[in-house]
Every structure is written in C-alpha cells, then in structure tokens.
PDB file of the backbone (N, CA, C, O) and the ligand in Angstrom, with CONECT records:
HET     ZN  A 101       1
ATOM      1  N   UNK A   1     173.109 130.114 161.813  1.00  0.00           N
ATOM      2  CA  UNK A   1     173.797 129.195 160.886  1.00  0.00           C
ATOM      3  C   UNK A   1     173.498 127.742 161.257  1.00  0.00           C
ATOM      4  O   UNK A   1     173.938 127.347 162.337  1.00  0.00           O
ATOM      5  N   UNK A   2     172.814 126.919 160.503  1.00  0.00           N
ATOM      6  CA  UNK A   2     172.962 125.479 160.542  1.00  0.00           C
ATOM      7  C   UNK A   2     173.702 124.992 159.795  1.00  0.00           C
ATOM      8  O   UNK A   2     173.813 125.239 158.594  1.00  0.00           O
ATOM      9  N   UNK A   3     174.444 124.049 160.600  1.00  0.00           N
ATOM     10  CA  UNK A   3     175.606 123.159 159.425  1.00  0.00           C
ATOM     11  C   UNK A   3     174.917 121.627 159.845  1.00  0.00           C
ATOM     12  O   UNK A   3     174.143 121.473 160.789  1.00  0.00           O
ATOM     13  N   UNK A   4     175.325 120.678 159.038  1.00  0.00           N
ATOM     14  CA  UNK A   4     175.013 119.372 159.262  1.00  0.00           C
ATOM     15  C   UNK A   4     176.330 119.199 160.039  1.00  0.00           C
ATOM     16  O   UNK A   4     177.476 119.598 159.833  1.00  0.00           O
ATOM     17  N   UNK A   5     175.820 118.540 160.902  1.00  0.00           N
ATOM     18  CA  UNK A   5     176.607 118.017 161.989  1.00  0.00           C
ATOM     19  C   UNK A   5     176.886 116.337 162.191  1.00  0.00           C
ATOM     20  O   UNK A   5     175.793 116.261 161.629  1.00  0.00           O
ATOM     21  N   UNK A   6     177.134 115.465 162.349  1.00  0.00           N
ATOM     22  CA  UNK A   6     176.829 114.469 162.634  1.00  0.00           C
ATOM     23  C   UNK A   6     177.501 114.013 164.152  1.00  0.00           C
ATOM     24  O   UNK A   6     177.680 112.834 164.456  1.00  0.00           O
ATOM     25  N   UNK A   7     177.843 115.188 165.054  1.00  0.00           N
ATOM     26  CA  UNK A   7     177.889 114.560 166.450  1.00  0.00           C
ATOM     27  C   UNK A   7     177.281 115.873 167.062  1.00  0.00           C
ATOM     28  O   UNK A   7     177.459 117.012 166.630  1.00  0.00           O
ATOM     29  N   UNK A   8     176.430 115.451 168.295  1.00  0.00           N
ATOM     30  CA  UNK A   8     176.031 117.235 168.799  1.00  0.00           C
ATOM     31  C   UNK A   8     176.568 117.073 169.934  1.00  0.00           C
ATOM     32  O   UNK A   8     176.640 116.380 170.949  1.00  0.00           O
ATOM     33  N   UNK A   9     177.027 118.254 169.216  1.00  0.00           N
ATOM     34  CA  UNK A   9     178.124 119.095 170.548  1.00  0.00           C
ATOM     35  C   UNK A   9     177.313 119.323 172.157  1.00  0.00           C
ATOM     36  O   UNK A   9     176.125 119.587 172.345  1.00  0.00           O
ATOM     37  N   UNK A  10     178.242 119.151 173.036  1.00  0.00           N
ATOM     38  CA  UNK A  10     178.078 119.119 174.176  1.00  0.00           C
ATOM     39  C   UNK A  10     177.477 120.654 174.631  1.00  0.00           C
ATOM     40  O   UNK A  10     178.281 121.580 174.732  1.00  0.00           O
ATOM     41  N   UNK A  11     175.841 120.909 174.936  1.00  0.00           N
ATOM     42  CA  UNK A  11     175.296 122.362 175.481  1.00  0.00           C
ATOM     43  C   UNK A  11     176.542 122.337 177.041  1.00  0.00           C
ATOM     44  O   UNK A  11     177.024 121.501 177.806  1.00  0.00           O
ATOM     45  N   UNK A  12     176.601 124.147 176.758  1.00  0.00           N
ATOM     46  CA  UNK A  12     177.869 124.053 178.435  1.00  0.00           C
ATOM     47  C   UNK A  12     176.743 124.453 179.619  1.00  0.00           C
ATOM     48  O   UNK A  12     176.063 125.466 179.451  1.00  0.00           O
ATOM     49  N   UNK A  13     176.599 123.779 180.598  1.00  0.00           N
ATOM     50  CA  UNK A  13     176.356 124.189 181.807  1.00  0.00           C
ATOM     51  C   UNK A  13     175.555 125.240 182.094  1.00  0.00           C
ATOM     52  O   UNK A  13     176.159 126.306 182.210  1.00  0.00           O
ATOM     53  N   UNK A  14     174.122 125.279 182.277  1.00  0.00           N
ATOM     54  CA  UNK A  14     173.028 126.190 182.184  1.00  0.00           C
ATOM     55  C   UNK A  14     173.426 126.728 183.880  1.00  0.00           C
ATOM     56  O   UNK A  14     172.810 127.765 184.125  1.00  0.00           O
ATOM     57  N   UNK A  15     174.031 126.401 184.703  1.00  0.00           N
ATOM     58  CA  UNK A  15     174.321 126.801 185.656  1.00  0.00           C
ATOM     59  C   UNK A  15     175.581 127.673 186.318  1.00  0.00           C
ATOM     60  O   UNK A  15     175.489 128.477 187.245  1.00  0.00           O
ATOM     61  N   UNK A  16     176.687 127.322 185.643  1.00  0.00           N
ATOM     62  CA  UNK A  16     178.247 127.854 185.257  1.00  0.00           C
ATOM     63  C   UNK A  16     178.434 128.404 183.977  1.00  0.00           C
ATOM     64  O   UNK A  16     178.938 129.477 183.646  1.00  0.00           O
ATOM     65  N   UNK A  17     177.976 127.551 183.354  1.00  0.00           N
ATOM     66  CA  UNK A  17     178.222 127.695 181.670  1.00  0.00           C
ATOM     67  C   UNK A  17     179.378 127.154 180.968  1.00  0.00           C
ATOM     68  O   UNK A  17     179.885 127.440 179.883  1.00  0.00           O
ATOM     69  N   UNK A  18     179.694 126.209 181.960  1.00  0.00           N
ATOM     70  CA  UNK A  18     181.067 125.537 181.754  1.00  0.00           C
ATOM     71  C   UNK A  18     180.597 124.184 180.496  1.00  0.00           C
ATOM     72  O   UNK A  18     179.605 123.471 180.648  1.00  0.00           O
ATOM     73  N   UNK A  19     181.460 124.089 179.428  1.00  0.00           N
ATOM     74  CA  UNK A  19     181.287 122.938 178.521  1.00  0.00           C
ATOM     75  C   UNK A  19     181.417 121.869 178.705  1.00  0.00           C
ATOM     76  O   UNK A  19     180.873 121.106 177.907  1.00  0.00           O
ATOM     77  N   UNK A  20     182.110 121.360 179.718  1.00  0.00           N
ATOM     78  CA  UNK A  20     182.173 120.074 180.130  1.00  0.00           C
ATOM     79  C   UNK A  20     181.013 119.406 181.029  1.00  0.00           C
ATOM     80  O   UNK A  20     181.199 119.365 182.245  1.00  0.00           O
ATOM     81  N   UNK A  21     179.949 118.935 180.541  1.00  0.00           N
ATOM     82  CA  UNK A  21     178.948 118.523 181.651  1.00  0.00           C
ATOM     83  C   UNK A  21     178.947 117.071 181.340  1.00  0.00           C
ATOM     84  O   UNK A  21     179.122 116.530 180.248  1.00  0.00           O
ATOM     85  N   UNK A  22     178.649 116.387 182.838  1.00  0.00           N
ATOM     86  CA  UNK A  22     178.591 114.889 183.137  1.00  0.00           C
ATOM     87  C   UNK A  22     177.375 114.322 182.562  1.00  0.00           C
ATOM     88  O   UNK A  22     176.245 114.810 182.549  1.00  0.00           O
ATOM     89  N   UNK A  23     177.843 113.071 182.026  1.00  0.00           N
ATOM     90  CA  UNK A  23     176.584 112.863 181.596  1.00  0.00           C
ATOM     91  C   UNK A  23     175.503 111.671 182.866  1.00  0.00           C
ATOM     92  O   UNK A  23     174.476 111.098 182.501  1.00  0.00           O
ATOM     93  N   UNK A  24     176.006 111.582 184.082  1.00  0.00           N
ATOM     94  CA  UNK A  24     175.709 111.767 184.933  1.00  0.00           C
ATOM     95  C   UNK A  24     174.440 112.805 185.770  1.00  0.00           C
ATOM     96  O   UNK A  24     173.505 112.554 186.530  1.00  0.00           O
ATOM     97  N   UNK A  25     174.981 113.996 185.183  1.00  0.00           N
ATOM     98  CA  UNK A  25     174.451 114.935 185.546  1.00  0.00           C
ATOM     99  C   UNK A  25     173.463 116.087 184.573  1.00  0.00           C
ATOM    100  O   UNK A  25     172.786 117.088 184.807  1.00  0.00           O
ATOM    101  N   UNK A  26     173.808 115.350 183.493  1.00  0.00           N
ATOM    102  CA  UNK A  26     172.875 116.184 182.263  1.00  0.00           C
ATOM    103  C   UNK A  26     172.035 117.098 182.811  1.00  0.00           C
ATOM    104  O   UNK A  26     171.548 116.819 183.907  1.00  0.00           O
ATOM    105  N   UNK A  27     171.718 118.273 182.220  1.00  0.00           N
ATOM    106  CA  UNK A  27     172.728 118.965 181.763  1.00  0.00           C
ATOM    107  C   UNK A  27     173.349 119.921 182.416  1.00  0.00           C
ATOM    108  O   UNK A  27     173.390 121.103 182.076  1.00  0.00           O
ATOM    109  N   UNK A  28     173.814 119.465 183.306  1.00  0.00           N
ATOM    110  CA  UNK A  28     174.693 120.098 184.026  1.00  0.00           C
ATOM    111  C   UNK A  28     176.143 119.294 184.578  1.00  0.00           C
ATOM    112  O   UNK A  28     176.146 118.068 184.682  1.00  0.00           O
ATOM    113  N   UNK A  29     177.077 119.928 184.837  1.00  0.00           N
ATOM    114  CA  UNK A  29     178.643 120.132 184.728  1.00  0.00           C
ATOM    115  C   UNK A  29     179.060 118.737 186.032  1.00  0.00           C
ATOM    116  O   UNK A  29     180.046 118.006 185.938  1.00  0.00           O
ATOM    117  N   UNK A  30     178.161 118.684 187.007  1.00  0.00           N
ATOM    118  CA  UNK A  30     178.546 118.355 188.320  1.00  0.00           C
ATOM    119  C   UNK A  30     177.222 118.149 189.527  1.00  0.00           C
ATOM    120  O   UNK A  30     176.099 118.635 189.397  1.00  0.00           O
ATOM    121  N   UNK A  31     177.591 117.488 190.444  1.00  0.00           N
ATOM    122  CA  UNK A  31     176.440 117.068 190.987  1.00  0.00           C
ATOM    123  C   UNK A  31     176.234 118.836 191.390  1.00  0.00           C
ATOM    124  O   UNK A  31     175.213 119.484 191.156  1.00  0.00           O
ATOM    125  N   UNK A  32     177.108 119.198 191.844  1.00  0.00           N
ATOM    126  CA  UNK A  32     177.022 120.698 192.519  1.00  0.00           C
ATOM    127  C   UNK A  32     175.577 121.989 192.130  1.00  0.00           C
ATOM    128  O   UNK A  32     174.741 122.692 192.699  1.00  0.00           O
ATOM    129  N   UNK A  33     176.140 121.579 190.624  1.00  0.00           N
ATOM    130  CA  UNK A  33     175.249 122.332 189.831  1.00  0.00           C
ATOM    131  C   UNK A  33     174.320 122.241 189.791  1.00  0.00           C
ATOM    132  O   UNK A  33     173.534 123.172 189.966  1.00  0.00           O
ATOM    133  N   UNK A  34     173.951 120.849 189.495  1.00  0.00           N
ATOM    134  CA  UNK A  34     172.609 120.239 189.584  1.00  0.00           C
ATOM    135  C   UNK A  34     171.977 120.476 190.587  1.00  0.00           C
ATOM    136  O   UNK A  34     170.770 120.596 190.378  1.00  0.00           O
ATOM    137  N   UNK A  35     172.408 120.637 191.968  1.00  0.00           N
ATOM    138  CA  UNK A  35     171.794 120.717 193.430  1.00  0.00           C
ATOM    139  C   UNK A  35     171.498 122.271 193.577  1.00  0.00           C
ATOM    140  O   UNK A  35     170.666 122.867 194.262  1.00  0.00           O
ATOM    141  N   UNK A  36     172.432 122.699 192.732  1.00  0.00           N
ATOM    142  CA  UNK A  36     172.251 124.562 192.657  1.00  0.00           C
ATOM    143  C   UNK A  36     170.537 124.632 191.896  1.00  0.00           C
ATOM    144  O   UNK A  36     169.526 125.052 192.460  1.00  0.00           O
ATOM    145  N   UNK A  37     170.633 124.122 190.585  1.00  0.00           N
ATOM    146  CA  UNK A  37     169.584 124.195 189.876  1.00  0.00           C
ATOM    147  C   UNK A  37     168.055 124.091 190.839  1.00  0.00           C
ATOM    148  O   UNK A  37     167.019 124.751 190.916  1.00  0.00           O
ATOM    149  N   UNK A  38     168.576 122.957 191.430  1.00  0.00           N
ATOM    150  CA  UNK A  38     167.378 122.110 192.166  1.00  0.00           C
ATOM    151  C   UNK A  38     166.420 123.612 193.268  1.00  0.00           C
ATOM    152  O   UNK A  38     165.266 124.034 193.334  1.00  0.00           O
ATOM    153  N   UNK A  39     167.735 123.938 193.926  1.00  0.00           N
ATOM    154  CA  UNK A  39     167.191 124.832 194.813  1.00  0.00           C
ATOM    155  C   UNK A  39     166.360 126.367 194.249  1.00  0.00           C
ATOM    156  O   UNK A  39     165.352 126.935 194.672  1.00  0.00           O
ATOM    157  N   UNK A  40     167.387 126.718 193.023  1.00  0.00           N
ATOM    158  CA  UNK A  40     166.957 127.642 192.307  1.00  0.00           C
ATOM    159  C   UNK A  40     165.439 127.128 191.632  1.00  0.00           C
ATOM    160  O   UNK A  40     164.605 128.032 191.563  1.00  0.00           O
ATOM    161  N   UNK A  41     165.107 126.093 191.248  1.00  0.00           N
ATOM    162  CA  UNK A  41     163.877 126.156 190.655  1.00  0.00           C
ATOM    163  C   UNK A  41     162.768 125.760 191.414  1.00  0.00           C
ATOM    164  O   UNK A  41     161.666 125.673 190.872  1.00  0.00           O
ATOM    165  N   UNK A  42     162.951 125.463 192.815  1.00  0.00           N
ATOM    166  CA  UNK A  42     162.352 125.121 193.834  1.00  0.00           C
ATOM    167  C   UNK A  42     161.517 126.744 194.677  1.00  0.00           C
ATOM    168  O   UNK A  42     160.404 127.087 195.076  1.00  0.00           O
ATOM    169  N   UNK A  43     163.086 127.388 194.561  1.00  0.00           N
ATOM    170  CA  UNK A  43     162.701 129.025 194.976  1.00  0.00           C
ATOM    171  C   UNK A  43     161.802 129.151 193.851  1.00  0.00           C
ATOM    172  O   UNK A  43     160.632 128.883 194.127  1.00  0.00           O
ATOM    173  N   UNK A  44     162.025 129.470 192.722  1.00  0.00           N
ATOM    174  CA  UNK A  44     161.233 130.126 191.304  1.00  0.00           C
ATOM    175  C   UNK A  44     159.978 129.553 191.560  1.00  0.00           C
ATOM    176  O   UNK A  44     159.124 130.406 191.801  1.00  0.00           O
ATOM    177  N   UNK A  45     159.609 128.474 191.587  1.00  0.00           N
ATOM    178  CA  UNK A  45     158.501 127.883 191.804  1.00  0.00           C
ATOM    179  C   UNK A  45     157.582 128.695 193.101  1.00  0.00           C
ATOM    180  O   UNK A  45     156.489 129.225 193.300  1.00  0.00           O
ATOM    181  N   UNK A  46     158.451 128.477 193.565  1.00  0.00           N
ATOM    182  CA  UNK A  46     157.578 129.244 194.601  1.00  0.00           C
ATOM    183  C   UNK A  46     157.093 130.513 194.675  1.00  0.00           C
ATOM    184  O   UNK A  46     155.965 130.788 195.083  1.00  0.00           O
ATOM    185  N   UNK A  47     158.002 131.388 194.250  1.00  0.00           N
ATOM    186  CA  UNK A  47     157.830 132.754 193.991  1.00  0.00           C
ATOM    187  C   UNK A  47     156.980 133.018 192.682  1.00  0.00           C
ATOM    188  O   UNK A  47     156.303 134.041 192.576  1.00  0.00           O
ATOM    189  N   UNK A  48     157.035 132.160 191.799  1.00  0.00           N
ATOM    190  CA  UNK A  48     155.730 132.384 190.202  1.00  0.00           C
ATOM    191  C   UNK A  48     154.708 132.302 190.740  1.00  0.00           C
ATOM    192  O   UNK A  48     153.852 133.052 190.269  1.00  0.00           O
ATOM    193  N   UNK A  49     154.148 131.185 192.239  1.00  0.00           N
ATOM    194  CA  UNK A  49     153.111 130.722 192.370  1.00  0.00           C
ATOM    195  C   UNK A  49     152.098 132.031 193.299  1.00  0.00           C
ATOM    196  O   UNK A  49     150.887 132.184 193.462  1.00  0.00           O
ATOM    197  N   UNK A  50     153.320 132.793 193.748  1.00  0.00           N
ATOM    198  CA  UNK A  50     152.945 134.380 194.851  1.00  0.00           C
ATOM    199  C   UNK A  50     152.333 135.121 193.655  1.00  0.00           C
ATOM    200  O   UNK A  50     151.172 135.454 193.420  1.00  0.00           O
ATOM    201  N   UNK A  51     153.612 135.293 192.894  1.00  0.00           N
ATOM    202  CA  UNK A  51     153.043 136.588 191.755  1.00  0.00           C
ATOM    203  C   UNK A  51     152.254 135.898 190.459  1.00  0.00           C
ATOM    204  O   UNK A  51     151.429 136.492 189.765  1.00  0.00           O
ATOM    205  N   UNK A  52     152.560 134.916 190.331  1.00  0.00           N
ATOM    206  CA  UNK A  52     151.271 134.430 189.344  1.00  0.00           C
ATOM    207  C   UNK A  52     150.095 135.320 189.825  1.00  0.00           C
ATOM    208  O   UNK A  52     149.650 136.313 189.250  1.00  0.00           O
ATOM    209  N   UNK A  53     149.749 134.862 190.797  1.00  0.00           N
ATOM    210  CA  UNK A  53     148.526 135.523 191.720  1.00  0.00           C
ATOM    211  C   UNK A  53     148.406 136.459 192.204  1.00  0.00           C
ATOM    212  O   UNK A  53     147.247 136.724 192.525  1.00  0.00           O
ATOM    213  N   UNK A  54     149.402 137.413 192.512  1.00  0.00           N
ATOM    214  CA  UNK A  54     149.017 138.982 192.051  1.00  0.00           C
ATOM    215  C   UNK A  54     149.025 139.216 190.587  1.00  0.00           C
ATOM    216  O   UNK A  54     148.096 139.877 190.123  1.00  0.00           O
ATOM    217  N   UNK A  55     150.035 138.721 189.722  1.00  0.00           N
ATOM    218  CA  UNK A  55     149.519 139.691 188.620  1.00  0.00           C
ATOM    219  C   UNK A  55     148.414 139.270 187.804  1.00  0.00           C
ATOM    220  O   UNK A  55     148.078 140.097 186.956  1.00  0.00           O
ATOM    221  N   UNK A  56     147.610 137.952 187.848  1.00  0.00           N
ATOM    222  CA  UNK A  56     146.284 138.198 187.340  1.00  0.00           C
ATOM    223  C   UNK A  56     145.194 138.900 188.059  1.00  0.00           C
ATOM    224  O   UNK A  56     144.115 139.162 187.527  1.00  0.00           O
ATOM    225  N   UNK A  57     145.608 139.295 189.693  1.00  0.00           N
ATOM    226  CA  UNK A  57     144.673 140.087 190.381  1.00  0.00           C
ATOM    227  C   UNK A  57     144.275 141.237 190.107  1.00  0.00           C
ATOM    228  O   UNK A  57     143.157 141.744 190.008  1.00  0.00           O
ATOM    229  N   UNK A  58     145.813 141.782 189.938  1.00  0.00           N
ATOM    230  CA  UNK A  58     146.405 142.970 189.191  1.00  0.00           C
ATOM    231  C   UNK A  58     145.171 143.393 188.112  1.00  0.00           C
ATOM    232  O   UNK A  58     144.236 144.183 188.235  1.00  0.00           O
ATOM    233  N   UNK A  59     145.538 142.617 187.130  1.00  0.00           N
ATOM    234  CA  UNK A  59     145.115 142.791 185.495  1.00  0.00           C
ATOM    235  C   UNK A  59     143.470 142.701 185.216  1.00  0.00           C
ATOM    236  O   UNK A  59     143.031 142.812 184.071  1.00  0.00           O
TER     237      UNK A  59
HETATM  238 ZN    ZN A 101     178.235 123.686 186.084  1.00  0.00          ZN2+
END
C-alpha cells in the first residue's frame, strides 16, 4: 500500500527494532546500537571475504 504521506515516518531500529531512533545515531535507536551494528558488520565482512572465496572455488 502507498499512501501519500507528507512526513516519513521514523524506520524502527535495524538493530532492536525499536521506533524511536536518534537522529544522532541514524538509523539506529542509540549509540549502543550503532556500536552493535559496527561490530556485527565488521564480523560479516570478514566472514563474506573467507566464503566469498570458497564458494567461487567451490563452483
Ligand atoms: Zn536500537
């Protein structure tokens, strides 16, 4: 469903999922989160860069 909107609503917290995020901290809720994110995509990164490279070895 699209409606015309004329304010956009606040996305909640890709980390909690909480609706209230700082805009400080876009888009996320709190520095907390943000530092959560940080580490989580720091791991991911690292780990795509292992299996990136097995699975085109793989294939
Ligand atoms: Zn949060």
């Amino acid at each position: 469903m699209t409606e015309p909107t004329t304010e956009t609503p606040a996305a909640p917290c890709p980390i909690c999922g909480k609706p209230g995020q700082d805009r400080k901290y876009r888009p996320f809720c709190s520095a907390r989160c943000a530092d959560v994110d940080l580490h989580r995509w720091l791991g991911e990164v690292y780990r795509v860069e292992t299996d990136d490279a097995e699975d085109a070895d793989g294939e």
